[in-house]
N, C-alpha and C positions, 0 to 999 in steps of 0.2 A: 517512603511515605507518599511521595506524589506517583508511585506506580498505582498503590492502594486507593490515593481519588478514582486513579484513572480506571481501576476496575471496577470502583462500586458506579463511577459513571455509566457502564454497560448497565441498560436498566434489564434487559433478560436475563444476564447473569447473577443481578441482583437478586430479580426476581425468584429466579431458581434456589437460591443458596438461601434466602427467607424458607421458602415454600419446604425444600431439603431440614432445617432447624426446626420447621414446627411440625413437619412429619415424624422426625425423632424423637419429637418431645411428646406427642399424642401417642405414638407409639410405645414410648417406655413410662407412659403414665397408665395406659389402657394394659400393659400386662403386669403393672406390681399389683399386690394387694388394696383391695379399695371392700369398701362396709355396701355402696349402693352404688346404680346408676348415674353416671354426670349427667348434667342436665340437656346437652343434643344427642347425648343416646337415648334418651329418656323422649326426646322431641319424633327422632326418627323412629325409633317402636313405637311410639301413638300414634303418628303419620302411616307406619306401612300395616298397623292395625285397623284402623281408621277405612283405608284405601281398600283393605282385604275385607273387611265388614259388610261396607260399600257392595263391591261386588260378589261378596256371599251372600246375601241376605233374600237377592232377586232370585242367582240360581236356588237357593233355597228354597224358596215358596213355590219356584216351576218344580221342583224337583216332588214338596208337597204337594202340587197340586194333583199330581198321576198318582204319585201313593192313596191319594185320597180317593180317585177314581176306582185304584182297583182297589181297595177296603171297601168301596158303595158295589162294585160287584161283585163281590167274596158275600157282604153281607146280605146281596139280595136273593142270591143261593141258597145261604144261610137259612133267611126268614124263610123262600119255597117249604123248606125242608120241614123247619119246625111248624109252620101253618099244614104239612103231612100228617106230621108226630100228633099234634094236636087234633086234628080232622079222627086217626084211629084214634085217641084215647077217649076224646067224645062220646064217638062209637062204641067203645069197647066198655067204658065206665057203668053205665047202666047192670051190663050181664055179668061183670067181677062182680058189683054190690048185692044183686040179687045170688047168685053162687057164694058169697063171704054171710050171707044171713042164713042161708038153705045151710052150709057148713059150722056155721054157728049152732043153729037149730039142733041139728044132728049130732054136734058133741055133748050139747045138754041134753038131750035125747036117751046118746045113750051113757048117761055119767060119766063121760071124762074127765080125769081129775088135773088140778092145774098144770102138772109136769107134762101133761099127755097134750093139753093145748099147747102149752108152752115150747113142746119139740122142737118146730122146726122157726122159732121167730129165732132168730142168729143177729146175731150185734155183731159191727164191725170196728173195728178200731185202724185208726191211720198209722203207717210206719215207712219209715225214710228208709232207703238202699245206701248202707256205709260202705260198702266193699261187694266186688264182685270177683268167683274165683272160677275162671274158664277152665282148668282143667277137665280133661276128657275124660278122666278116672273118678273125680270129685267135683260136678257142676254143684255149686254152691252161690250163694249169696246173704252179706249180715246185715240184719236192719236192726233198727236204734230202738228197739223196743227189749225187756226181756221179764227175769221174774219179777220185778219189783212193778209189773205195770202187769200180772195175771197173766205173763204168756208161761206157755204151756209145752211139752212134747205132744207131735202128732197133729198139732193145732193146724187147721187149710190155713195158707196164704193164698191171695188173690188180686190181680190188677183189677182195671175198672173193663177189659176186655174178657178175660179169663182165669182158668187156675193155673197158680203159677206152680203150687209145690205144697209140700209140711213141713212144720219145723223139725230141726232134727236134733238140733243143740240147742241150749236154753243158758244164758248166764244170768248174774244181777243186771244188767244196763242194755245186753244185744242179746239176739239169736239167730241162730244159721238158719236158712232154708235151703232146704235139699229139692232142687229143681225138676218138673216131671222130666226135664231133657236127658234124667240122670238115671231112666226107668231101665229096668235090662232084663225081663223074664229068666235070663238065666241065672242072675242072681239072687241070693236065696233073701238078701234084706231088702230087696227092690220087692215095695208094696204095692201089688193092683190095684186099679180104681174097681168101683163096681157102677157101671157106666148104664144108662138108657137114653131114648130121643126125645126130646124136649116134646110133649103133648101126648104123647105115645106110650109114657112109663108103664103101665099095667102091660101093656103088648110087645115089648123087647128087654131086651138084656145083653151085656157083656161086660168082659172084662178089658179094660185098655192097660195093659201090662209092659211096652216095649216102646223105646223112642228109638227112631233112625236118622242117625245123623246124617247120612249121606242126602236124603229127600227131606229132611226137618219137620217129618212128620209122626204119630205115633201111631201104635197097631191095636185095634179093637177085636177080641177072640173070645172063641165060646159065644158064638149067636147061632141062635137056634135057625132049624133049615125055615123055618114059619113064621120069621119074623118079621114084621115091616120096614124094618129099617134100608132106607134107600139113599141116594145119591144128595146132596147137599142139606141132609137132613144135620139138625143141630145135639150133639152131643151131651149130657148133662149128667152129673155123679147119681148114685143109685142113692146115697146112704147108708146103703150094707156094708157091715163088717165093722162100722162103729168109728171113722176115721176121717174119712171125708163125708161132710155133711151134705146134707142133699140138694137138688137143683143149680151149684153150681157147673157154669159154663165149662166146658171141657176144648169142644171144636166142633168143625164142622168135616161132614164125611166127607170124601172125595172120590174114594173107588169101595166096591163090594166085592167080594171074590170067594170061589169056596175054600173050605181052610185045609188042610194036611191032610186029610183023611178021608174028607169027601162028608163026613158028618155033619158039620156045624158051618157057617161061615166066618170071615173075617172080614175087616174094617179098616180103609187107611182114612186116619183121620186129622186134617189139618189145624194145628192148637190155634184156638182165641188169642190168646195171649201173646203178649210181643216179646219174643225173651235178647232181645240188644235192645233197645232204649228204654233203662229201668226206669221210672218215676216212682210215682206213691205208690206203696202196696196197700192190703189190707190185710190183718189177720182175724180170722174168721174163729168170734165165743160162740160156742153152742152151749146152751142150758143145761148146766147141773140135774139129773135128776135124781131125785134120795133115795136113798135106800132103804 
């Protein structure tokens, strides 16, 4: 018993052997089962929340303040751009309106009936990319669109750059699109486009029939030796053949060269359309007309 005074008389080793007791006991209280927070863990997570706040908040707004900087010069670009966009359509507004009345005039003129005006005004309708199938035999892609929403076979699909494809399957809720990257002249269900140059249509013609995978471009054939079509000239569907509707974007040329035989020329032509980062498509209604 008087060994026991004489140890707890050591005030370190008392100290220790406290300090050892309520270490064990914070420790086998902190790993049983507990409902919440005790209340100095509850103290030190406010505290090193608090402290970390403290100094996030500052580097925060420095970190805002450069973001901010280059968003005012992304946007000052921006504005150049569209104070361009707008300067041509200015410009240009007057001689559409005057050409949209002269074209007016002329279909009253010569009796055009509503189907005949009606041709080429195309409604587009918006459609999400569910699936995408990279196969090199079957380029495909389903959007959330199908027959319960008037889609069709044969219908254009198209981004907001260019043509992307037709649909080729049709169910109640989706339908496939069968991709231009999927085009192969030598196969017999690979359908040509019937292609001319944007402003140019009366004066060229061809077919774009064939995508190359290895250069990611596609090939424009059967152009006439007397045709205009030249080097960064813009590609755009003919209409013909009743499948792809007219004036959409196709690409832009890159080379001209003569074709196989010396007769006609050929066309390598760079797609619009961005075929890896799918977004919104559209699918392209063209007007009914009766019979």
């Amino acid at each position: 018993m008087l060994d026991l005074f004489k140890l707890l008389g050591n005030k370190r080793l008392f100290i220790l052997l406290i300090g050892l007791i309520l270490f064990i006991s914070v420790m086998g209280f902190t790993l049983g089962s507990r409902v919440g927070l005790t209340w100095p863990e509850k103290f030190v997570k406010d505290t090193v929340g608090f402290i970390q706040y403290v100094f996030y908040k500052p580097a925060r707004s420095v970190a805002g303040f450069f973001e901010d900087v280059s968003d005012l010069r992304s946007l000052e670009l921006e504005n150049e751009e569209l104070k361009i966009s707008l300067a041509h359509y200015a410009r240009e507004k007057p001689k559409y309106n005057a050409m949209e009345k002269q074209n007016e005039q002329l279909k009253n003129d010569l009796k055009f009936t509503e189907d005949q005006k009606n041709l080429n005004n195309y409604d587009y309708r918006i459609a999400q990319v569910v699936s995408v199938n990279n196969d090199a035999s079957n380029r495909t892609l389903v959007i959330n669109l199908g027959s319960r929403n008037g889609i069709k076979e044969n219908m254009s699909v198209t981004s907001t750059e260019g043509l992307v494809g037709i649909i080729s399957r049709v169910s109640n809720f989706t339908s496939t699109v069968k991709l231009l990257t999927s085009m192969d002249s030598s196969d017999p269900k690979s359908k040509g486009i019937s292609a001319k140059v944007e402003g140019k249509e009366n004066e060229t013609f061809g077919i774009v029939d064939n995508y190359d995978e290895k250069t990611g471009t596609l090939l424009m054939t059967r152009i006439p030796l007397d045709s205009p079509l030249k080097k960064d000239d813009i590609i755009v569907t003919g209409g013909d053949g009743g499948i792809y509707p007219k004036y959409q974007i196709i690409g832009k040329v890159l080379s001209r060269q003569k074709g196989d035989f010396g007769m006609t020329y050929t066309a390598t032509i760079k797609p619009a359309a961005n075929f890896v980062d799918w977004k919104e498509l559209f699918v392209v209604f063209t007007p009914e007309v009766k019979e």
